[in-house]
C-alpha positions as CSV (number, residue, x, y, z in Angstrom):
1,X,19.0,3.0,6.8
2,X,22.8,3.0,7.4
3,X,25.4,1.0,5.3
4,X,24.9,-0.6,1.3
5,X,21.3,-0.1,0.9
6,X,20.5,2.5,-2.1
7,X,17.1,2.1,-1.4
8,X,14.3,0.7,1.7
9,X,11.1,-1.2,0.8
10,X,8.2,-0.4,3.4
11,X,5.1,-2.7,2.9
12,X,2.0,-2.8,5.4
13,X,-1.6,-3.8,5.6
14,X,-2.7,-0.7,7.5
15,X,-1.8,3.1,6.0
16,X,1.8,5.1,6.9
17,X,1.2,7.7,8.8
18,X,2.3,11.8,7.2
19,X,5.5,11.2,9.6
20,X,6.0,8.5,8.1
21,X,5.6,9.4,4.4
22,X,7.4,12.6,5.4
23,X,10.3,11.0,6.9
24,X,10.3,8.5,3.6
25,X,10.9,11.2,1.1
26,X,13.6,13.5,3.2
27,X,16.0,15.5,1.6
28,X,19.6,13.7,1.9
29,X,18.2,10.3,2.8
30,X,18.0,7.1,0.8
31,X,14.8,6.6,-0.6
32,X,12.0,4.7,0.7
33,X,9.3,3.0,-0.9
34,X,5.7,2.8,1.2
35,X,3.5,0.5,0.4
36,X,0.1,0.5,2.0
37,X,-2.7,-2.0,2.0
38,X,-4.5,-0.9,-0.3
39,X,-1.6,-0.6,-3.1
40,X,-0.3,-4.2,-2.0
41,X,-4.3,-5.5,-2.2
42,X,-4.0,-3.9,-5.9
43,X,-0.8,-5.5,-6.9
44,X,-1.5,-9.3,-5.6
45,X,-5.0,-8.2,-7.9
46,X,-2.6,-7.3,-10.9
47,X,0.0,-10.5,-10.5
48,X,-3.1,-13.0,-9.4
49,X,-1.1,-13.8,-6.4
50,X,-3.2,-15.7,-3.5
51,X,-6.3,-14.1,-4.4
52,X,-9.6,-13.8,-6.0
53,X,-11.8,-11.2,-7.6
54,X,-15.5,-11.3,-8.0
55,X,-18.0,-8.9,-8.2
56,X,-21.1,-8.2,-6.2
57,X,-24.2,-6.8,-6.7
58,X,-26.0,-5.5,-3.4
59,X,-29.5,-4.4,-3.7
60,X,-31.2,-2.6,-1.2
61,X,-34.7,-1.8,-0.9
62,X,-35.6,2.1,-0.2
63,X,-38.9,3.0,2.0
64,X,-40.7,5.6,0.7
């Protein structure tokens, strides 16, 4: 990040690599916030944005 930015915003569906989390929290760099899938699934879930929650009961039977 060059220029007025005190701070980057990373957001993806998928996970960030350890290069990329490393590279995120350098020493001397502006600080980057990485949000994965999983933590942007959790906050549309907090905010009720574009989604819905139910839950499901699977039942399996065992052979024995």
């Amino acid at each position: 990040m060059v220029g007025r930015a005190e701070k980057g915003l990373f957001v993806t569906t998928g996970t960030f690599s350890k290069e990329a989390i490393k590279e995120a929290t350098r020493d001397g760099a502006p600080p980057i916030d990485l949000i994965d899938g999983e933590a942007f699934a959790n906050k549309l879930k907090e905010y009720g944005l574009g989604v819905s929650v139910k839950m499901v009961e699977d039942v399996s039977v065992v052979a024995g």
